[in-house]
LUMSEKOL-252712 format. One record per residue (C-alpha): x negated, y negated, z negated; residue number from 0; residue in one letter. Coordinates in steps of 0.5 Angstrom, whole numbers, plus 500, padded with zeros to 3 digits. Layout:
<nodes>
<<X Y Z> NUM A>,
...
</nodes>
This chain:
<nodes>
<<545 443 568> 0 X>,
<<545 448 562> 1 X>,
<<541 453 566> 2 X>,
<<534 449 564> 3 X>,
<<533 452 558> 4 X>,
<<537 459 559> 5 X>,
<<534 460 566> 6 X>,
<<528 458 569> 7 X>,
<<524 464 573> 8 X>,
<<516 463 572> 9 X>,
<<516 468 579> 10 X>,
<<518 470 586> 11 X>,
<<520 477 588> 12 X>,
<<514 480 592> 13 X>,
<<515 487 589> 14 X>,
<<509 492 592> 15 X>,
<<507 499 591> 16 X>,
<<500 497 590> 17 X>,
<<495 499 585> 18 X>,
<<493 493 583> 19 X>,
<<500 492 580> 20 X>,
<<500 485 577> 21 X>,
<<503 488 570> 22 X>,
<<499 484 564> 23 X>,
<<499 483 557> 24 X>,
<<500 477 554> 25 X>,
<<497 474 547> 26 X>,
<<502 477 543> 27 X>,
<<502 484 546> 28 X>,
<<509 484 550> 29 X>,
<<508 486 557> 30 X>,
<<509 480 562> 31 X>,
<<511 483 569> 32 X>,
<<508 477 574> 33 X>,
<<510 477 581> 34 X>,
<<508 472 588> 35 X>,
<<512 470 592> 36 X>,
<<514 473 599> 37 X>,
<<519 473 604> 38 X>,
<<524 473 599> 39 X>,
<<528 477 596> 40 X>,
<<532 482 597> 41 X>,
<<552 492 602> 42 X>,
<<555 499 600> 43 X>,
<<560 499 594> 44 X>,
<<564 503 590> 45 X>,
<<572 504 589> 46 X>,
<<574 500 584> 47 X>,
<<581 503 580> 48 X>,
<<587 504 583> 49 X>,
<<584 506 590> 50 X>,
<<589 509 595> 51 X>,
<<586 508 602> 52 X>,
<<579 507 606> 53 X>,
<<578 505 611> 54 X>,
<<570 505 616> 55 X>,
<<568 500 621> 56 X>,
<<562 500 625> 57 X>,
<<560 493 629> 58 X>,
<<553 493 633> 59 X>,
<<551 499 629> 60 X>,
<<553 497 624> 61 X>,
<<557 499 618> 62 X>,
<<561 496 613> 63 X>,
<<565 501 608> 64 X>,
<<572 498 606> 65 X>,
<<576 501 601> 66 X>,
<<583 497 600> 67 X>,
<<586 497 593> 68 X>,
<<592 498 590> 69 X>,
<<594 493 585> 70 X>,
<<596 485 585> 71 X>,
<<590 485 590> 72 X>,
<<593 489 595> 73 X>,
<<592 487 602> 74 X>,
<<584 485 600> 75 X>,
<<579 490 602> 76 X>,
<<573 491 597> 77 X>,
<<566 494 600> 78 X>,
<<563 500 595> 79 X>,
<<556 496 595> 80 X>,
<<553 489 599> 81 X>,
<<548 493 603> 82 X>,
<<550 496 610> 83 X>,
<<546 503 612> 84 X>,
<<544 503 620> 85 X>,
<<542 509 622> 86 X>,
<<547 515 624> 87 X>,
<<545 518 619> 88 X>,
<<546 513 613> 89 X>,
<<553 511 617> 90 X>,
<<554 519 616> 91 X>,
<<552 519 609> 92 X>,
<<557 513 608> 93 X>,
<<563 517 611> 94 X>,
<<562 522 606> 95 X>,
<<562 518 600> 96 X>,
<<569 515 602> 97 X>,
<<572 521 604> 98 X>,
<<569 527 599> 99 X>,
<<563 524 594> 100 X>,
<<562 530 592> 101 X>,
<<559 533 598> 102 X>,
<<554 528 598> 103 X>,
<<548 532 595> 104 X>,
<<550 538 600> 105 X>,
<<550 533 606> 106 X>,
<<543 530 603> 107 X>,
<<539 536 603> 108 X>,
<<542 538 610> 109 X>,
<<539 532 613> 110 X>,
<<533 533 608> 111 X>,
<<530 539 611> 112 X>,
<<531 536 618> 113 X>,
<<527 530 617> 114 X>,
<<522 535 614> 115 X>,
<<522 539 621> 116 X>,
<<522 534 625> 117 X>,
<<515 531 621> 118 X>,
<<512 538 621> 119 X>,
<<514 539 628> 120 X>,
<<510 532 630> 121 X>,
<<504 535 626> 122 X>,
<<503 541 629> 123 X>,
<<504 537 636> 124 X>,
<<497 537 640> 125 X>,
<<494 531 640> 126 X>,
<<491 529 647> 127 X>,
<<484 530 646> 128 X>,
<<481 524 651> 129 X>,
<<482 517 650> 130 X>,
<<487 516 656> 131 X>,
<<494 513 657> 132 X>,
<<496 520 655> 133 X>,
<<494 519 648> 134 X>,
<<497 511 646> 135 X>,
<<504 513 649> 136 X>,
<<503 519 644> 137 X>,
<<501 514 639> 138 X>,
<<506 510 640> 139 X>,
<<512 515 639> 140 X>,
<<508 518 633> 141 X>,
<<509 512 630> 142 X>,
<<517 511 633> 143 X>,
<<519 516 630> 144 X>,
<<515 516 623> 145 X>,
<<519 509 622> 146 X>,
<<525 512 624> 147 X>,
<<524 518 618> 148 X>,
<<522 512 614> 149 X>,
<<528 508 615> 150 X>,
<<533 514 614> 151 X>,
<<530 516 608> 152 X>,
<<531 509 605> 153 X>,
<<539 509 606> 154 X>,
<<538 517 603> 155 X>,
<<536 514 598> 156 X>,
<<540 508 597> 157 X>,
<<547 513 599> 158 X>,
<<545 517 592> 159 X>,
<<543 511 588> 160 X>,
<<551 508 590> 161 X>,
<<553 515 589> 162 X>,
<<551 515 582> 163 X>,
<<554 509 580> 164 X>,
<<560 513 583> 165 X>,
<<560 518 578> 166 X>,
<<559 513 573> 167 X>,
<<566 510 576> 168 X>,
<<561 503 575> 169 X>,
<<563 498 582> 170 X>,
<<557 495 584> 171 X>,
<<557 488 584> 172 X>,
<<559 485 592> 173 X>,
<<556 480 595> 174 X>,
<<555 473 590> 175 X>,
<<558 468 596> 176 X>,
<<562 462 593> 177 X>,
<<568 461 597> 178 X>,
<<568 454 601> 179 X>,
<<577 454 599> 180 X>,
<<574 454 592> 181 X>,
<<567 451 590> 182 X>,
<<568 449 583> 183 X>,
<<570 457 581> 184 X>,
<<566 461 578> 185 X>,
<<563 466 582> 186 X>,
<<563 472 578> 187 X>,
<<570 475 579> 188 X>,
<<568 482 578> 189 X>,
<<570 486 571> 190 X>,
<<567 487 566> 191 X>,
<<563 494 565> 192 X>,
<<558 492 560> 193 X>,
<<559 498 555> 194 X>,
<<559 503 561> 195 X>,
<<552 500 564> 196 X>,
<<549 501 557> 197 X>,
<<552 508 556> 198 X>,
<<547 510 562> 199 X>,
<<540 509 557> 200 X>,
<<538 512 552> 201 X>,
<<539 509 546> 202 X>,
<<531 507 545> 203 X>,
<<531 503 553> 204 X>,
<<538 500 550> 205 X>,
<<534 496 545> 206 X>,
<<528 494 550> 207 X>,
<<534 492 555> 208 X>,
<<538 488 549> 209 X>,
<<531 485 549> 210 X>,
<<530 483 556> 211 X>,
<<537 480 556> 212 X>,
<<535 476 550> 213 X>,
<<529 473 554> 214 X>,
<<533 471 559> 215 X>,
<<540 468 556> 216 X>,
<<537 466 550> 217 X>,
<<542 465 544> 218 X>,
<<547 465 550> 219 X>,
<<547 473 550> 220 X>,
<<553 474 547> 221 X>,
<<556 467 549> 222 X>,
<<561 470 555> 223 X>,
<<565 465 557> 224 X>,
<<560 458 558> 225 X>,
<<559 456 564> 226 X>,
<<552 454 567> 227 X>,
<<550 452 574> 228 X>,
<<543 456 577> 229 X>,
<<539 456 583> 230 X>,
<<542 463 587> 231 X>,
<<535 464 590> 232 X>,
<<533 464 581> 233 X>,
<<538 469 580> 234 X>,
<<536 473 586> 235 X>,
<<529 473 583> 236 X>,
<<532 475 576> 237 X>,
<<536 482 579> 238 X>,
<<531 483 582> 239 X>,
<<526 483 577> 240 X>,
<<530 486 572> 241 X>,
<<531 492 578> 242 X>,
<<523 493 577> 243 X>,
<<524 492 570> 244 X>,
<<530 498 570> 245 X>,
<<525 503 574> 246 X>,
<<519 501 569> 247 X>,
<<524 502 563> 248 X>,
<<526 510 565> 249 X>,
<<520 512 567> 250 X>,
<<516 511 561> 251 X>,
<<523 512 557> 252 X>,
<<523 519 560> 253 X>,
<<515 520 557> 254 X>,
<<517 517 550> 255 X>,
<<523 522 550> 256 X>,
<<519 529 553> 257 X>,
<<513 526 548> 258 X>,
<<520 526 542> 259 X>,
<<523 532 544> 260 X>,
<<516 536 543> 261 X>,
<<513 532 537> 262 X>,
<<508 529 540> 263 X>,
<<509 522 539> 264 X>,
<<503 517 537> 265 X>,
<<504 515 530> 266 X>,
<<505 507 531> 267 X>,
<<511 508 534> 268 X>,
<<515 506 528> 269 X>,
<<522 501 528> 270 X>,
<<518 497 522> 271 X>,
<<514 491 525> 272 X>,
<<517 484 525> 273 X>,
<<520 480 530> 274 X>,
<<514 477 535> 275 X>,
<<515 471 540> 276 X>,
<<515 474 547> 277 X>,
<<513 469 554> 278 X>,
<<517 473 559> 279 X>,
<<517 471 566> 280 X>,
<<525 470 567> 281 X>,
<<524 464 561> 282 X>,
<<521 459 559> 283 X>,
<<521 459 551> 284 X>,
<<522 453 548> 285 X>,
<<521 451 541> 286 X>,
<<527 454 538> 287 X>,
<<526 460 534> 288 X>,
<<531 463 536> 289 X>,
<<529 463 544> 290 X>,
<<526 468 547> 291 X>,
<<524 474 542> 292 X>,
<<524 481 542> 293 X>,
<<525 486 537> 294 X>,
<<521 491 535> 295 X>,
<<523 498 537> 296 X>,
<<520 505 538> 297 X>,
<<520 505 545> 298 X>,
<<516 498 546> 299 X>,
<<512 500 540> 300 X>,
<<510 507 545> 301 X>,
<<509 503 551> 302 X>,
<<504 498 546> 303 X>,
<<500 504 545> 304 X>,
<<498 505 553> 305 X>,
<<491 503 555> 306 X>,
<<491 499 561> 307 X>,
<<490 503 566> 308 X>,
<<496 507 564> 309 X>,
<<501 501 563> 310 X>,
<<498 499 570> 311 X>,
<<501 506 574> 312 X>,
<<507 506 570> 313 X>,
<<509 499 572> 314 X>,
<<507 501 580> 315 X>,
<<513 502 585> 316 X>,
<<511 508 588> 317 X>,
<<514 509 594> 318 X>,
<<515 503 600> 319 X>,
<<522 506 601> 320 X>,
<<524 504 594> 321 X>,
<<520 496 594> 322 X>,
<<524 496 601> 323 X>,
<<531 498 598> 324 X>,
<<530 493 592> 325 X>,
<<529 487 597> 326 X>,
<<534 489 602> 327 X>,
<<540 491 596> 328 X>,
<<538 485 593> 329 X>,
<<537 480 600> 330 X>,
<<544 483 601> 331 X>,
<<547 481 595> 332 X>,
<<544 474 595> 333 X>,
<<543 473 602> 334 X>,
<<536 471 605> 335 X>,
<<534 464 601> 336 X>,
<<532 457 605> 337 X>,
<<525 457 602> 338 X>,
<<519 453 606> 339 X>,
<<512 455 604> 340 X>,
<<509 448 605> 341 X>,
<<502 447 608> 342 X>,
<<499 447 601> 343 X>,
<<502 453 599> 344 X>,
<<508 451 595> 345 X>,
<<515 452 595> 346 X>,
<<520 448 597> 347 X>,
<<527 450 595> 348 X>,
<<530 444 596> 349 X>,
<<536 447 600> 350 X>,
<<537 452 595> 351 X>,
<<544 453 594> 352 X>,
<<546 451 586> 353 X>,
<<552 457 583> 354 X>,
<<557 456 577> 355 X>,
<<557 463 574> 356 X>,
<<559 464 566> 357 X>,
<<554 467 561> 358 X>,
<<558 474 562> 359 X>,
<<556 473 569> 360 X>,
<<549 473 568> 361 X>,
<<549 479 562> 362 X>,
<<553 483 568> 363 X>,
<<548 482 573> 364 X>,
<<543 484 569> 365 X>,
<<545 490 567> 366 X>,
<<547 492 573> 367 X>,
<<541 491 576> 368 X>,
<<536 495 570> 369 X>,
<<541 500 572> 370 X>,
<<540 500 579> 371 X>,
<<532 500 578> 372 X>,
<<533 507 573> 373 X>,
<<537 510 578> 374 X>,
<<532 509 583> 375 X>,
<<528 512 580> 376 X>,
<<531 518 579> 377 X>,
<<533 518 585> 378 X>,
<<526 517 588> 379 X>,
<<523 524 584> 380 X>,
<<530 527 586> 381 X>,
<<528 526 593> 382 X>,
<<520 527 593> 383 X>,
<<522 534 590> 384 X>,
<<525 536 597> 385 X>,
<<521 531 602> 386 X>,
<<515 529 599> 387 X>,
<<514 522 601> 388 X>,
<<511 518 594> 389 X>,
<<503 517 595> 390 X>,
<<499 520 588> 391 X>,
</nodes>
């Protein structure tokens, strides 16, 4: 298979809001991001042009948006996003974002301040003070209902990141199943939207994702029609990867362009260093010079310069819905992989389903997940302002 030097995942998907982040240095100063496997890995979509009519269904408390196209594909419906949003008020919100997308901010802050009540009206209610039946029952509605605010709050979130793809007029990449009439068909039928992902980042993030995108297609970056088979649960791990790597990314860019806006920068932030061999998670670096390299720029040299403990808390996930949303989004995306933890603790993939994707493909599936992980991250500080839920 071609994918043996341009793709090869040294990691799994466990993402976890733990202060025990597992971000490290390597020998040659780059920043690896190293993950253990867990349960594996992670639909809403967007409109795409030439959009007429949508239509909304619900099945077993379940909601699947549709939106029907009008151009040669008509009569084929297209969901906005793979994951399905379950709670009424996920099912409202994604109503609203057919129907009028521009309500959707207003349509958040109503449901934000209810569910602020609801909490505040928990706590002021009295405890029972003896350890009787009374307080277990109350305990177990308590923690009832704090999931239930935690699940909706998780499709809030999800709802206003598929909204900004939205305003960017970006559609989300559907569910990646290949369709049993055509097995030896690519699976990346979606257009290209490389320059509109790439307009979203900052000019100095767009060079850290260049890089990221160097290290995991190699010298095929910018070959777009080769055609390589790959494991789907290893390009699972490597959307996922990047969504932490996007969500990482904007953090620290948004400190680097604050630190830039009021001169404050460090002194070795310069573009001049040399072009230094990286070892990346998403790659094994053969021994071809021209695989697997990053180049200097001044947002990389900027996080160079943290201490540990600073890279540590700016590599950490912060909230639990976010880790949630990652693993869900991208679970529906790929579907749930077939993986056995075997009794020694390996993994056996061997039912692991193999994809044929092109090189352009893969470049799409990055971009859209960094993007996905920058816009979490906006979306999580957004939210956090009006419903305080990211711990300190």
């Amino acid at each position: 298979m071609e994918t043996a030097t341009a793709l090869r995942t040294s990691f799994g998907t466990c993402i976890r809001p733990s202060t025990k982040s597992d971000i490290r240095r390597s020998r040659t100063g780059s920043i690896a991001f190293a993950t253990v496997s867990n349960k594996g890995f992670l639909s809403f979509s967007h409109p795409r042009s030439g959009l007429k009519s949508a239509s909304f269904q619900s099945q077993k408390k379940r909601i699947a948006i549709k939106a029907s196209l009008s151009s040669d594909s008509a009569g084929s419906d297209a969901p906005i996003a793979p994951l399905e949003l379950e709670s009424p008020i996920g099912q409202f919100l994604s109503q609203i974002l057919i129907s009028h997308p521009h309500l959707v901010p207003a349509a958040v802050e109503q449901q934000l301040e209810q569910l602020q009540t609801d909490r505040d009206s928990q706590k002021q209610t009295e405890e029972p003070s003896a350890p009787t039946t009374d307080l277990v029952l109350y305990k177990r509605i308590a923690e009832v209902k704090a999931n239930e605010r935690r699940k909706t709050l998780e499709e809030i979130l999800y709802a206003l990141v598929v909204q900004k793809f939205m305003d960017a007029k970006i559609s989300l990449i559907p569910s990646v199943t290949p369709k049993p009439s055509t097995p030896f068909k690519t699976i990346d039928s979606w257009p290209t939207q490389d320059e509109k992902l790439e307009l979203i980042h900052s000019p100095e993030a767009l060079e850290m994702i260049q890089n990221h995108l160097s290290l995991i297609l190699g010298n095929r970056v910018s070959d777009s029609t080769s055609v390589a088979e790959i494991s789907k649960l290893r390009v699972g791990q490597v959307y996922a990867a990047s969504v932490m790597y996007g969500y990482f990314l904007k953090r620290v860019d948004q400190r680097f362009q604050l630190e830039k806006t009021t001169k404050v920068l460090p002194d070795n932030t310069g573009d001049s260093a040399p072009w230094v061999p990286n070892v990346h998670p998403e790659v094994e670096v053969p021994n071809s010079g021209s695989f697997g390299q990053v180049k200097a720029s001044r947002l990389r040299n900027y996080v160079m310069s943290f201490d540990g403990e600073s890279l540590q808390r700016y590599a950490t996930i912060r909230s639990k819905e976010a880790v949630s949303i990652i693993e869900k989004h991208t679970e529906a995306l790929f579907g749930r992989p077939e993986v056995v933890v075997t009794a020694d603790g390996a993994v056996d993939s061997s039912k692991d389903e193999v994809i044929k994707i092109s090189f352009g493909g893969l470049k799409r599936l990055v971009l859209e997940a960094v993007t996905f992980g920058s816009f979490l991250w906006d979306v999580e500080s957004y939210v956090d302002t009006r419903y305080h839920f990211v711990a300190n």
